[in-house]
C-alpha positions as MATLAB code, in Angstrom:
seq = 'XXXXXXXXXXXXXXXXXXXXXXXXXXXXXXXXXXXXXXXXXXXXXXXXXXXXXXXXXXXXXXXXXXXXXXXXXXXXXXXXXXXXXXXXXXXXXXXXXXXXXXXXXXXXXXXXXXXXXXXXXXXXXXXXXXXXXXXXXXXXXXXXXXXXXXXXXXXXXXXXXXXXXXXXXXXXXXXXXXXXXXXXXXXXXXXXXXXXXXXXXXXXXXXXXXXXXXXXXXXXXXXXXXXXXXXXXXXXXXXXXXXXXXXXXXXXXXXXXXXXXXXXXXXXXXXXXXXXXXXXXXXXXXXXXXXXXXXXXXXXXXXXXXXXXXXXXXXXXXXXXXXXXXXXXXXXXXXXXXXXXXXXXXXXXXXXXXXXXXXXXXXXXXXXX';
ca = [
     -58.052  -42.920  -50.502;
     -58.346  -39.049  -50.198;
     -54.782  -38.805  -48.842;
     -53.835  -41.254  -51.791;
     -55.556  -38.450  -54.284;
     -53.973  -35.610  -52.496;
     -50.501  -37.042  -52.848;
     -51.116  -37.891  -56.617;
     -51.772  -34.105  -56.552;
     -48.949  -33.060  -55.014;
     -46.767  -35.282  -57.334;
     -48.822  -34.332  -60.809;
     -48.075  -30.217  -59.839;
     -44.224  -31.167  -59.604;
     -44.131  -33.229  -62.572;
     -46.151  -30.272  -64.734;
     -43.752  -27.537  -62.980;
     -40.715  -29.779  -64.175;
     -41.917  -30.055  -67.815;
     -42.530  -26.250  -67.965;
     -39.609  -25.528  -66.574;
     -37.736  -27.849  -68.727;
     -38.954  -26.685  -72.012;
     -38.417  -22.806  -70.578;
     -34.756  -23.462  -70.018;
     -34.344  -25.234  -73.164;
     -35.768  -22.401  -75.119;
     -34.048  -19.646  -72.829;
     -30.797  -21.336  -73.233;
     -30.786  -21.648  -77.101;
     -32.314  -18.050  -76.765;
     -29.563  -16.160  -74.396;
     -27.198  -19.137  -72.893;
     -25.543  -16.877  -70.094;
     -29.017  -15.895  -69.299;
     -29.938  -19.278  -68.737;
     -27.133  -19.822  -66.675;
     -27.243  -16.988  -64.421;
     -30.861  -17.887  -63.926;
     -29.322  -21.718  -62.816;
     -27.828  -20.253  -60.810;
     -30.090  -18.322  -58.878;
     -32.291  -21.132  -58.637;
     -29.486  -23.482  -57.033;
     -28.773  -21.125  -54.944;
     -32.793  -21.142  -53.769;
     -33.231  -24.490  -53.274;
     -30.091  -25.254  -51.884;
     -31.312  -23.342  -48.657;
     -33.896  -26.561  -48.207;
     -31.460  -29.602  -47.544;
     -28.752  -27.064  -45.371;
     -31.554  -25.431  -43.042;
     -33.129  -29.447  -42.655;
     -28.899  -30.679  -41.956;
     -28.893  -27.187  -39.490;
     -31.821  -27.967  -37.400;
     -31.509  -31.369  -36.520;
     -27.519  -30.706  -35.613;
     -29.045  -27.802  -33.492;
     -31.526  -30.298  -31.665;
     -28.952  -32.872  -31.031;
     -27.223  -30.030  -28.622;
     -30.266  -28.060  -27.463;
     -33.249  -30.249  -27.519;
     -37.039  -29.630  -27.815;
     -40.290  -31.004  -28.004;
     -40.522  -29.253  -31.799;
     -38.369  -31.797  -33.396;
     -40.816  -34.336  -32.953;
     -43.300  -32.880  -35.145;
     -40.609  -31.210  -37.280;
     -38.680  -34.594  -38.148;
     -40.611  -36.101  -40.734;
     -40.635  -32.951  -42.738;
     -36.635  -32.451  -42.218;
     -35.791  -36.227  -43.358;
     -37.731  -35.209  -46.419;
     -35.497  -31.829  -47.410;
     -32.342  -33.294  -45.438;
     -32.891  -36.687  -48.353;
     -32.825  -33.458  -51.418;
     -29.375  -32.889  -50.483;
     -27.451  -34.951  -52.790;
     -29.347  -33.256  -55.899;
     -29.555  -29.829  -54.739;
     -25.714  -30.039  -53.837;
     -25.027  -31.234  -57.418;
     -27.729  -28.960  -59.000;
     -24.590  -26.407  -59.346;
     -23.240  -28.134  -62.389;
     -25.370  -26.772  -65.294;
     -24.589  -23.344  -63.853;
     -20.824  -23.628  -63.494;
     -20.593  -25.150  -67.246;
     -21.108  -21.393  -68.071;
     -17.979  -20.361  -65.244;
     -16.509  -18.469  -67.996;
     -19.680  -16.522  -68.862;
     -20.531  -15.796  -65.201;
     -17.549  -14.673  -63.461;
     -15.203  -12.277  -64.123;
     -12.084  -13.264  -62.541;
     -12.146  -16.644  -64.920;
     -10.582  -14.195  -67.594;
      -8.941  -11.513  -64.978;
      -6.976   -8.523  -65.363;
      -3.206   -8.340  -64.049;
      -4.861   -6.243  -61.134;
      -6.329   -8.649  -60.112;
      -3.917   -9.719  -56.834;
      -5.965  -12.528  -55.597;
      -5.800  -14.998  -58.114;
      -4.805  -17.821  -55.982;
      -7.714  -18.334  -54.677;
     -10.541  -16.839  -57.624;
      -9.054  -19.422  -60.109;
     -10.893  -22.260  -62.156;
      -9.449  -25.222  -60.505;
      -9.666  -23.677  -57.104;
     -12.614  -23.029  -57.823;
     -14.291  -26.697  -59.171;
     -12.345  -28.450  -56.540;
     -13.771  -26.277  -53.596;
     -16.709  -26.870  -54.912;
     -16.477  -30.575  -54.817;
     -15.217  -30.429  -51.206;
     -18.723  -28.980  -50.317;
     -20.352  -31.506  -52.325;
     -18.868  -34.587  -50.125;
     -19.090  -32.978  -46.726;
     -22.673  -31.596  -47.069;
     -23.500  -35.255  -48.152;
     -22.185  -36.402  -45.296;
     -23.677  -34.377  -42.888;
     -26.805  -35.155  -44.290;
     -26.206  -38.576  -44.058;
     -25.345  -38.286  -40.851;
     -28.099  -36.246  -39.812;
     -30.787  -38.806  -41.541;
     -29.390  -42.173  -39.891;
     -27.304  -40.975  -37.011;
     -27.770  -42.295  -33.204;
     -30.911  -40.684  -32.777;
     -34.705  -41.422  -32.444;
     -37.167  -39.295  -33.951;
     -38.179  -36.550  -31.602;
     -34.608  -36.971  -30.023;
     -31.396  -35.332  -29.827;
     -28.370  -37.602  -30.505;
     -26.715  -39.584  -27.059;
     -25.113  -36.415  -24.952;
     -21.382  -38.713  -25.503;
     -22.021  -37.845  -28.759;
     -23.174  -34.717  -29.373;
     -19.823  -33.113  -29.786;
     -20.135  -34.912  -33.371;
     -23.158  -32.249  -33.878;
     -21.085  -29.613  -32.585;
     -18.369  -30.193  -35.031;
     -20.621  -30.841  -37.980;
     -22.445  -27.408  -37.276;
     -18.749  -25.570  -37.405;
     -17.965  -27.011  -40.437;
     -21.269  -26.754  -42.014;
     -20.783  -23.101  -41.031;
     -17.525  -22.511  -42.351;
     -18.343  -24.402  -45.536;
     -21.531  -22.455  -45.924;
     -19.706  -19.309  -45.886;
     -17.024  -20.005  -48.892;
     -19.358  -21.102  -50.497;
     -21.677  -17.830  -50.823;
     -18.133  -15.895  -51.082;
     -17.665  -18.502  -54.149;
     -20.511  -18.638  -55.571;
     -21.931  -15.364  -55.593;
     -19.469  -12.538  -53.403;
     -17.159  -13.421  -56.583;
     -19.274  -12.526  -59.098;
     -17.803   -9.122  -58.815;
     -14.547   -9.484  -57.457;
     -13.859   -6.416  -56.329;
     -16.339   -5.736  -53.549;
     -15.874   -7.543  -49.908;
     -17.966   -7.710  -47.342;
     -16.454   -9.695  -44.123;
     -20.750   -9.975  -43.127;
     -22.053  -11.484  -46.155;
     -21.076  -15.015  -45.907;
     -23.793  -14.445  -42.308;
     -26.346  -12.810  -44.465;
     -25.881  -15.443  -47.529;
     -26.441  -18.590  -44.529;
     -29.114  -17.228  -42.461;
     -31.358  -16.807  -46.282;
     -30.761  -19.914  -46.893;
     -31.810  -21.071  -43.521;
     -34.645  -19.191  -43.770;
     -35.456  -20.708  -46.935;
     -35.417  -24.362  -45.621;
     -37.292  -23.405  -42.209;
     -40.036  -21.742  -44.552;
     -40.760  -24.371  -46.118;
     -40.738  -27.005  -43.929;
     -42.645  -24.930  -41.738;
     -45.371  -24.110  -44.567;
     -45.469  -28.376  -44.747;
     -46.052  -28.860  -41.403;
     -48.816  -25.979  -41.676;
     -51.074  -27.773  -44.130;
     -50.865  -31.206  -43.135;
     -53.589  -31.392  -40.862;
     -51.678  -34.167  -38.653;
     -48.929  -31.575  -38.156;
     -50.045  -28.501  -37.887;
     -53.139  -28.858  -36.280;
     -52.450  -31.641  -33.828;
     -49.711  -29.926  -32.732;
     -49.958  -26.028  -33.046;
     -48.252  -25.376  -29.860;
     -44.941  -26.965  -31.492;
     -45.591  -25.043  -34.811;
     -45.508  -22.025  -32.644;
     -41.908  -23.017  -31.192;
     -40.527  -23.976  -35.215;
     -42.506  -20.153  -36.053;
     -40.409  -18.514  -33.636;
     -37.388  -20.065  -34.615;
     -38.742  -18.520  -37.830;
     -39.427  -15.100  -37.026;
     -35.555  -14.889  -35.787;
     -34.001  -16.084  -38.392;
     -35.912  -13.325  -40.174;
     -34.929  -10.533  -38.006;
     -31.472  -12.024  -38.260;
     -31.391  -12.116  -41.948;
     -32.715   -8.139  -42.043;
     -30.184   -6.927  -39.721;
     -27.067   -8.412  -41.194;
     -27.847   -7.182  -44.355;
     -28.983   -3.929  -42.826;
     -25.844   -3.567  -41.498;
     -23.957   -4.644  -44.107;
     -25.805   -1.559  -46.492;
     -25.153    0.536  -44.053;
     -22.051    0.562  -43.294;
     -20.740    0.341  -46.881;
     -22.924    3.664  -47.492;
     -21.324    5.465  -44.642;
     -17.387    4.194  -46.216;
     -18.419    5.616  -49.588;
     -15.680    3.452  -51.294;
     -15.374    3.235  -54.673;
     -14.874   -0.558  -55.034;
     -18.083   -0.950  -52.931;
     -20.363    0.851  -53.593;
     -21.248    0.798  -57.212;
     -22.558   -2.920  -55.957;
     -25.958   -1.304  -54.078;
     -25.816    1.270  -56.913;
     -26.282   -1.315  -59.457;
     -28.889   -2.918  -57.243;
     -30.895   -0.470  -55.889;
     -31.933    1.594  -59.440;
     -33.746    0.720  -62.171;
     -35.484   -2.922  -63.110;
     -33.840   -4.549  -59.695;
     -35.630   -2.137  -57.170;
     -38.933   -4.124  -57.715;
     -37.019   -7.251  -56.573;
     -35.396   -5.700  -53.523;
     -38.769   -4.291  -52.546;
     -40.446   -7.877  -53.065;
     -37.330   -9.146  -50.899;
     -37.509   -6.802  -47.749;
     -41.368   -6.700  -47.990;
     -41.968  -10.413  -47.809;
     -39.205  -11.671  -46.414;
     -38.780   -9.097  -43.362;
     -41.891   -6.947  -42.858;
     -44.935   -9.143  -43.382;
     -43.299  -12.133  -41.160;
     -41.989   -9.564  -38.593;
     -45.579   -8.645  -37.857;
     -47.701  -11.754  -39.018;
     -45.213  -13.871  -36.222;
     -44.724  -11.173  -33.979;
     -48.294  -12.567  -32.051;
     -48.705  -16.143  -30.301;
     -52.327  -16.368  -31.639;
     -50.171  -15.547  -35.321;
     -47.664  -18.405  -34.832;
     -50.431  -20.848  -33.752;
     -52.478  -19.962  -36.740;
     -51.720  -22.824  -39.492;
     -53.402  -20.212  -41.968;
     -51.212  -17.007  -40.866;
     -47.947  -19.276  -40.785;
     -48.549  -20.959  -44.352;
     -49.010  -17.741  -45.595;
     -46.211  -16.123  -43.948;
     -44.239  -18.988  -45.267;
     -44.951  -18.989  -48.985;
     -44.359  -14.965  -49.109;
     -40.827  -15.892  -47.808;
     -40.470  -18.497  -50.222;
     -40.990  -15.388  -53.035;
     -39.088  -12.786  -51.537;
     -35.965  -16.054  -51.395;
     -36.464  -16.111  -54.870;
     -36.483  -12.289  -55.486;
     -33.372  -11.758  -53.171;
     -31.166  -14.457  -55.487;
     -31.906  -12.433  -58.954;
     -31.390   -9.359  -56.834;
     -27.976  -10.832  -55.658;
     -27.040  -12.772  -59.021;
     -28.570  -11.477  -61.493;
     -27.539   -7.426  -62.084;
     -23.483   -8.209  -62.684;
     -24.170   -9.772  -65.886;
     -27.627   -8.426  -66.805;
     -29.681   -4.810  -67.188;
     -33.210   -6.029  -66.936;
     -34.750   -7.512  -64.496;
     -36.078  -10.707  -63.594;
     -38.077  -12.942  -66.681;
     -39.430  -15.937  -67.727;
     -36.194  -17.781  -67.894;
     -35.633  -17.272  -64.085;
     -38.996  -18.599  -63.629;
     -38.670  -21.600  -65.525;
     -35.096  -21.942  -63.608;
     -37.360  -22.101  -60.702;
     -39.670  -24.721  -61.659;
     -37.355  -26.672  -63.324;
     -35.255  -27.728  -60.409;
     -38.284  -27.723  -58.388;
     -40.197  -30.128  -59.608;
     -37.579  -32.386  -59.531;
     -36.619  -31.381  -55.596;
     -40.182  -31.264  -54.874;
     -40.405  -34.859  -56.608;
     -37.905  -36.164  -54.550;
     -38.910  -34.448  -50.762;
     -42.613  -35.897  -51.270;
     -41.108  -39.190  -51.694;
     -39.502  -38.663  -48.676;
     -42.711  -37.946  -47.015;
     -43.936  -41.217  -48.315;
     -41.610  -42.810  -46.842;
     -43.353  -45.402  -44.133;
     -41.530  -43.752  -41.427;
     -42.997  -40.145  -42.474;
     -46.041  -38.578  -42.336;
     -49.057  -39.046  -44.130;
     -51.672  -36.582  -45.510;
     -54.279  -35.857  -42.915;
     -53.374  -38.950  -40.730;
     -51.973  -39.188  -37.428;
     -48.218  -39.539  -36.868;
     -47.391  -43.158  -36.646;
     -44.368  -42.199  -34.283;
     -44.376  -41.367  -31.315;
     -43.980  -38.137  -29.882;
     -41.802  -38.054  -27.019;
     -42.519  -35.532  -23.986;
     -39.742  -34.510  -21.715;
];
């Protein structure tokens, strides 16, 4: 009965965060409609981190292994099962293509036109669509047990799927937000774009398995393995970009670096401080400890900061080519409006009678090598 109430919970908060963000996009967008759909776009590009780090992990288990995946699986089938609406979630955003992007309307210097066109464009994007959905589909009922990588004479099925999940993943940040000013490059973002978002999926399947008692504290030396994977993925994701800064600071070119200029000034500091603070320093040194990463308080914590400075990174990313203040209540609503309905939709997946119930026991079993 309490797990019953807690689960009403759960659902009621994602329900209330829908409605308010509903009615906040529907008044931002009759307010300032490219506002509302840079902020959709932001927020796809948030949540879409959840499904492709869930897809990610499990293809990474079927060629590595680990006694993690047994207490991570329920939680993955839940985000992996978000996929077909956070892949689609792109549409109210592109409807505004015109208003977003630049090279929709280009200038005759513009020399790569081939590929930054409309169509090219839409049907890319639909190419993602149908392969992501696949790999999630074949990630949720594939030859595998839970707890279990897939049969070794099949595993180069995994391999593949992570190449082109890679590949995929990378055009698509170059699409999607590289092109929002099409005249800066960088040959590293499409690694910085991919390890956020799988930092964004880990995080918060890691923050689940934190607070659900049958997870977390049943099992904290497994939540220590899926926090490590954690804590380098973070260092990952502050190095690339590091690098990336860096290096375009030492060129001094003038097609790059009026990007960080516009970024690193004014209203859009506060979100790049928010982003590096959250998302690099306080995990580096929360995880950097065993007794941290075994700590279902620490990593919960640790988790919903990274969750935040996610959030703060897109605006910082998206938000400054079309825009001169910074972050407000539309991006918020964005936010909530798109998750409540993903967060609607991976708690039914938890419900599921093969997943994991609140503060019960596993019903599967977890397998020991």
């Amino acid at each position: 009965m309490n797990a019953d109430r807690a689960w009403a919970r759960l659902n009621l908060t994602a329900l209330c965060a829908l409605v308010l963000g509903v009615v906040g996009c529907a008044v931002g967008a009759a307010i300032d409609v490219t506002g509302f759909f840079g902020a959709w776009l932001c927020t796809f590009l948030f949540w879409l981190g959840v499904p492709l780090a869930g897809i990610t992990l499990v293809l990474v288990h079927d060629l590595s292994g680990g006694e993690w995946m047994a207490t991570a699986r329920p939680v993955l089938n839940a985000a992996i099962a978000t996929m077909p609406l956070a892949s689609l979630a792109g549409i109210p955003a592109f409807i505004g293509l015109h208003q977003l992007y630049s090279w929709t309307h280009p200038a005759p210097s513009l020399g790569n036109t081939s590929y930054l066109n409309t169509h090219a464009f839409l049907l890319r994007y639909a190419a993602y669509i149908v392969l992501w959905n696949l790999l999630a589909a074949f990630a949720l009922w594939g030859p595998r047990q839970d707890g279990e990588p897939i049969a070794p004479a099949l595993s180069w099925l995994s391999g593949l799927g992570l190449i082109l999940l890679a590949f995929s993943a990378a055009f698509a940040s170059i699409d999607w937000i590289l092109s929002l000013e099409p005249a800066f490059w960088s040959s590293i973002f499409p690694m910085i774009a991919g390890s956020a978002w799988f930092n964004t999926g880990l995080a918060l399947m890691l923050f689940v398995v934190a607070v659900i008692p049958a997870l977390g504290d049943r099992h904290r030396g497994q939540m220590a393995d899926i926090a490590a994977i954690l804590l380098a993925t973070t260092i990952l994701w502050a190095y690339v970009d590091f690098m990336q800064f860096l290096i375009i600071w030492e060129e001094n070119l003038k097609s790059e670096i009026p990007w960080y200029l516009l970024r690193i000034g004014g209203p859009w500091a506060g979100a790049l401080f928010v982003s590096v603070g959250f998302g690099f320093f306080v995990p580096f040194f929360a995880l950097l400890t065993y007794p941290g990463k075994r700590s279902c308080a620490v990593v919960a914590t640790v988790c919903s900061l990274i969750l935040i400075s996610r959030i703060a990174d897109k605006w910082w990313l998206v938000l400054p080519e079309f825009r001169h203040a910074g972050p407000f209540w539309l991006d918020a609503a964005a936010i909530l409006a798109l998750g409540g309905l993903m967060l609607l939709l991976f708690f039914w997946g938890l419900r599921d009678p093969g997943a994991v119930r609140l503060g019960a026991i596993p019903s599967w079993k977890i397998h020991h090598g």
